[in-house]
C-alpha positions in Angstrom: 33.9 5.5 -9.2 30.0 5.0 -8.7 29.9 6.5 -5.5 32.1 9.6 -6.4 29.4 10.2 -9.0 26.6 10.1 -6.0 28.9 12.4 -3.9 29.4 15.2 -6.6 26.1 15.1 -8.6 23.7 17.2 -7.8 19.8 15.6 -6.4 16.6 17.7 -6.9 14.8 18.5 -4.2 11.8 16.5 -4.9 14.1 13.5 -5.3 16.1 14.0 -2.2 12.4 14.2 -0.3 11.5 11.1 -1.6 14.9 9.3 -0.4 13.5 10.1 3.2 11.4 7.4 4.8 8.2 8.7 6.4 7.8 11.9 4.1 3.8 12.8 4.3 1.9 14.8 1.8 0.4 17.2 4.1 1.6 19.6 6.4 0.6 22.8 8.5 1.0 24.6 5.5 -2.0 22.8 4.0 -4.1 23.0 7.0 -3.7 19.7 8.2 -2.5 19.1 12.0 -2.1 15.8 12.6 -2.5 15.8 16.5 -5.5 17.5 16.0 -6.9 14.8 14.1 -5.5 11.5 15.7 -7.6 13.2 18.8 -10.3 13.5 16.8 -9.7 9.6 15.4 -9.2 8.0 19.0 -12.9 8.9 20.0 -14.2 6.4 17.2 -12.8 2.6 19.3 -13.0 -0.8 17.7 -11.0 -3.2 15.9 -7.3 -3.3 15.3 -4.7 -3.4 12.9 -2.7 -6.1 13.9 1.1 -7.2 12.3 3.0 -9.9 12.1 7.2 -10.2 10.7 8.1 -13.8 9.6 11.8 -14.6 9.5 10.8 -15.2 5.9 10.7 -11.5 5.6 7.6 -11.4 4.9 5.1 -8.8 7.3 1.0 -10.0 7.4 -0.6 -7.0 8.4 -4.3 -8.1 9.6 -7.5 -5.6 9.6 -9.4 -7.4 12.5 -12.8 -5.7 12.9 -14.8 -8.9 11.7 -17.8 -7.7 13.6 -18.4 -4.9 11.4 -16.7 -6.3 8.5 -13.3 -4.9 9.3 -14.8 -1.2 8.9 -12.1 1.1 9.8 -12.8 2.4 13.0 -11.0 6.1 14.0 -8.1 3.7 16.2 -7.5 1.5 13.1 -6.8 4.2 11.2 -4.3 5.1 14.0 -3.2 2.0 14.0 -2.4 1.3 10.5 -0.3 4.5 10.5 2.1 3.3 13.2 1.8 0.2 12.0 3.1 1.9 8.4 6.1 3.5 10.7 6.9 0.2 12.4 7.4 -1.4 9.0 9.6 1.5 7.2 12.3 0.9 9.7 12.0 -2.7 9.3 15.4 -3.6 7.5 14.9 -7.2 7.3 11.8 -6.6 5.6 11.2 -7.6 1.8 7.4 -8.3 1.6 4.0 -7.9 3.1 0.6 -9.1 2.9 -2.4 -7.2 3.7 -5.3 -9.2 4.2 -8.9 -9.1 6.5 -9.9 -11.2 9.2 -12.6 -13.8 9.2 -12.6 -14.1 5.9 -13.7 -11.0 4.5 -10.8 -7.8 3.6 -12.5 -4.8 4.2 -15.9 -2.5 4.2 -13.9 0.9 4.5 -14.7 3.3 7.1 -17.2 2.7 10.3 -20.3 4.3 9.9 -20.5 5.9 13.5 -17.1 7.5 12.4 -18.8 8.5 9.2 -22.3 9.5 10.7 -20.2 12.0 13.3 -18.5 13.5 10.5 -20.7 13.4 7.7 -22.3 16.9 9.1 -21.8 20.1 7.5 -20.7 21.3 10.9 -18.0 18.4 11.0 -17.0 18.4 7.2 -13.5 20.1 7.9 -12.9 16.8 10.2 -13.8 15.0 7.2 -11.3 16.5 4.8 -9.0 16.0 8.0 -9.2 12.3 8.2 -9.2 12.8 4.0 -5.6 14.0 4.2 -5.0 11.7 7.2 -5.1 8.6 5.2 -3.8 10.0 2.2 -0.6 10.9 4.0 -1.0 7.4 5.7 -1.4 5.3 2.6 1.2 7.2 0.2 3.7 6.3 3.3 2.5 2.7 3.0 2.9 2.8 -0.7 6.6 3.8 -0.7 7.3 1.2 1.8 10.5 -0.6 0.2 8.1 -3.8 0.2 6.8 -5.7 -2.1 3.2 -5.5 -0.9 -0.1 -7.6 -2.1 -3.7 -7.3 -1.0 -5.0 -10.8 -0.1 -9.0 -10.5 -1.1 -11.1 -12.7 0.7 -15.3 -11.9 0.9 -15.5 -8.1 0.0 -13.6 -5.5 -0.2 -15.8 -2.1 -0.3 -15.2 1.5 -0.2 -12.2 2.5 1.7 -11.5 -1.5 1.6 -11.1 -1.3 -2.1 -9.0 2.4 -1.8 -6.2 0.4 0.4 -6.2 -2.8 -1.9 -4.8 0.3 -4.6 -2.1 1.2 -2.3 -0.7 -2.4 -2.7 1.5 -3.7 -5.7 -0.5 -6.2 -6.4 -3.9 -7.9 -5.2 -4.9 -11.2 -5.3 -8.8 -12.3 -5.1 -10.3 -15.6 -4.2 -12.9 -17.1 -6.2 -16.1 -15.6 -4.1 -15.0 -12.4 -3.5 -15.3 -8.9 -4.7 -13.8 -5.2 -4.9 -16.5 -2.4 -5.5 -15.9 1.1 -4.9 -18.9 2.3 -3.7 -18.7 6.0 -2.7 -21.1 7.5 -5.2 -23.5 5.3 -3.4 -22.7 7.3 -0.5 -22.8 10.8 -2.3 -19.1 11.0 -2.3 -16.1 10.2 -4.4 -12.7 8.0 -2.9 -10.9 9.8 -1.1 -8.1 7.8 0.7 -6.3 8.3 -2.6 -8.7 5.1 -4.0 -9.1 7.0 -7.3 -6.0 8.6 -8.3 -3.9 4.8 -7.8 -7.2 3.3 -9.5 -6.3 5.1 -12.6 -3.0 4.1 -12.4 -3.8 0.3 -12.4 -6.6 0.3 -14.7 -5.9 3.0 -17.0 -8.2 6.1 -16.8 -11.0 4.5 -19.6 -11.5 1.5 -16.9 -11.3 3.7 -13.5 -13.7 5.7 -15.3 -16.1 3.0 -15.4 -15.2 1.1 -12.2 -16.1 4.1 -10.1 -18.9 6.2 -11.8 -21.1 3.0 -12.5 -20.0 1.6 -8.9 -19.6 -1.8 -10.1 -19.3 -4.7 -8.6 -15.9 -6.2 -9.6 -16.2 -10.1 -9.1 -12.4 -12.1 -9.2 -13.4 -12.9 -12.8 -14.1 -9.2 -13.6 -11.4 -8.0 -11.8 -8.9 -10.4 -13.6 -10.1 -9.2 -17.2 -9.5 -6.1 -16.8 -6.0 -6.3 -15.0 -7.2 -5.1 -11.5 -5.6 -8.1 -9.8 -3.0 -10.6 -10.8 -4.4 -14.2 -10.0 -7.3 -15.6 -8.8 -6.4 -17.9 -5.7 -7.8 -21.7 -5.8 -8.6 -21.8 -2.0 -11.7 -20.2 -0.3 -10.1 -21.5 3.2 -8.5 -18.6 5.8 -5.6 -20.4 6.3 -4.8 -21.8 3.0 -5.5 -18.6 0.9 -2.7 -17.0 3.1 -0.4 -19.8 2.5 -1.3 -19.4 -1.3 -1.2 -16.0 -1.1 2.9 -16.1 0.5 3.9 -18.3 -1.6 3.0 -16.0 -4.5 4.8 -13.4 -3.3 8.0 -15.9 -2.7 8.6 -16.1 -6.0 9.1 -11.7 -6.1 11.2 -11.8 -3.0 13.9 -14.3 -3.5 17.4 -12.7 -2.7 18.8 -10.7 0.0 16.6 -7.4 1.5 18.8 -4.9 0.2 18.1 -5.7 -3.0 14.9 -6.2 -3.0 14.4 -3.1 -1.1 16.2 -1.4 -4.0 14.2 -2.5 -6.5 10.8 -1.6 -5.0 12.4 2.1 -4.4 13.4 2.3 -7.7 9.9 1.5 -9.4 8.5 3.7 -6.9 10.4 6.6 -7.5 9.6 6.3 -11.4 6.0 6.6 -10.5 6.4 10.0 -8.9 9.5 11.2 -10.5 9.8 13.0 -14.2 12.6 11.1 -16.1 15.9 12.5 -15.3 15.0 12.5 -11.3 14.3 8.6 -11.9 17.2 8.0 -14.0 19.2 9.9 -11.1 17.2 8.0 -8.1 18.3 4.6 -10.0 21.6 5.6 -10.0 22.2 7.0 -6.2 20.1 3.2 -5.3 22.5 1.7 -7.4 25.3 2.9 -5.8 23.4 1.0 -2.3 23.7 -2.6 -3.4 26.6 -2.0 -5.9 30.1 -4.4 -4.5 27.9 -4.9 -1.7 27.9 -8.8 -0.2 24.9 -9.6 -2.2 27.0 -8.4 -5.8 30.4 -10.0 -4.8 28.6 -13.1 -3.6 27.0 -13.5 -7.0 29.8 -12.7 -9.0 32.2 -15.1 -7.2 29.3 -18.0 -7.6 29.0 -17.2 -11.1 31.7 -16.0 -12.5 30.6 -14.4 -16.4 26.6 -14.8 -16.7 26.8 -16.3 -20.3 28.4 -19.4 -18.8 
């Protein structure tokens, strides 16, 4: 019955967009071409975006620049999105971890990257790389993963714009997330901003950005910008701390857990009925699949 439904309603368009993995914001019809820019990007070396799939199902996704404080160089930036690709068409997949080398997540972009495009000649390969990332991030926020952004030593800048395109962060005791942009005579614009207000409400984001404050784990934790506030300051053990937390969201087969983190992601984007309708056609996904008859059959009636 459920899937005649999903056969003979009708989807919007905007809703039937969303259902495809990979979808970017920007296009040629916004002035944006992305080979164009990715040549532009791999003349800026350094660093690398490195990933890792556990049989856990669980992806670690590494920004390893620790010279420079894992700046984004123009190649990570390449990186990360085919990194982004690799992981949408990984099925197995239920959870990832983004976190920085050598103890410390992020100082956003490299400054020679910046430097060679902060001129007024250059500023439409600025708004380039702008829409670059944004496409790049919004990709890796639909990712049907449950995704948390492991802060260890600072996260700056574009470091604090990509801990927003994660569910959920976690912070050790030491560190810090500080949006610095006005600083630098600019505002976010990796998307940092618009998800900012989204976590923090727009009162908070407000304040966070225009006074460029230093958000310390304390800080961060009043005013709900991450979740916890890990014990360990050790590498190793903060990432064991930090997978472990995420265990507990993940339990359960990938479908379903896939599901789920498309269906809270569509009701971000989505005005009500195209939610209510994207619930329903993911429903339809999982519904008598193994995962349902399994549980049934264990269970039997779930008052028992």
């Amino acid at each position: 019955m459920a899937r005649h439904v999903l056969k003979t309603s009708p989807i919007p368009m905007k809703t039937k967009l969303l259902h495809q993995i990979g979808l970017s914001l920007y296009s040629t019809s916004h002035g944006f071409h992305e080979e164009e820019v990715k040549r532009k990007l791999e003349q800026f070396p350094g660093g690398s975006i490195d990933l890792q799939k556990e049989d856990s199902g669980i992806g670690i996704l590494t920004l390893n620049n620790p010279s420079k404080m894992n700046a984004f160089s123009g190649v990570m930036m390449l990186q990360l999105l085919e990194k982004v690709i690799e992981l949408e068409n990984w099925t197995e997949g239920k959870g990832l971890i983004v976190h920085g080398a050598k103890n410390t997540f992020s100082s956003g972009s490299d400054l020679n990257a910046v430097k060679a495009l902060g001129t007024p000649e250059a500023s439409i390969d600025g708004m380039a790389v702008c829409m670059f990332m944004q496409n790049t991030l919004t990709r890796f926020m639909r990712l049907p993963l449950i995704s948390v952004a492991l802060v260890q030593g600072r996260a700056l800048g574009g470091g604090a714009e990509v801990t927003t395109a994660c569910d959920f962060r976690l912070m050790t005791t030491e560190s810090e997330i500080r949006f610095v942009h006005k600083e630098m005579g600019v505002i976010p614009s990796w998307g940092g901003a618009t998800r900012l207000v989204e976590i923090i409400g727009s009162r908070q984001a407000l304040k966070v950005l225009s006074g460029a404050l230093k958000l310390d784990s304390k800080k961060a934790l009043q005013i709900g910008m991450v979740e916890e506030v890990l014990q360990s300051s050790d590498e190793t053990e903060c990432l064991r701390e930090a997978q472990e937390w995420l265990q507990q969201f993940i339990k359960g087969p990938p479908e379903v857990i896939r599901a789920l983190k498309k269906s809270v992601s569509s009701s971000k984007e989505l005005c009500l009925e195209e939610a209510l309708q994207t619930e329903r056609d993911l429903l339809g996904t999982v519904w008598g699949g193994p995962a349902n008859l399994e549980a049934i059959a264990r269970k039997g009636k779930f008052n028992k």
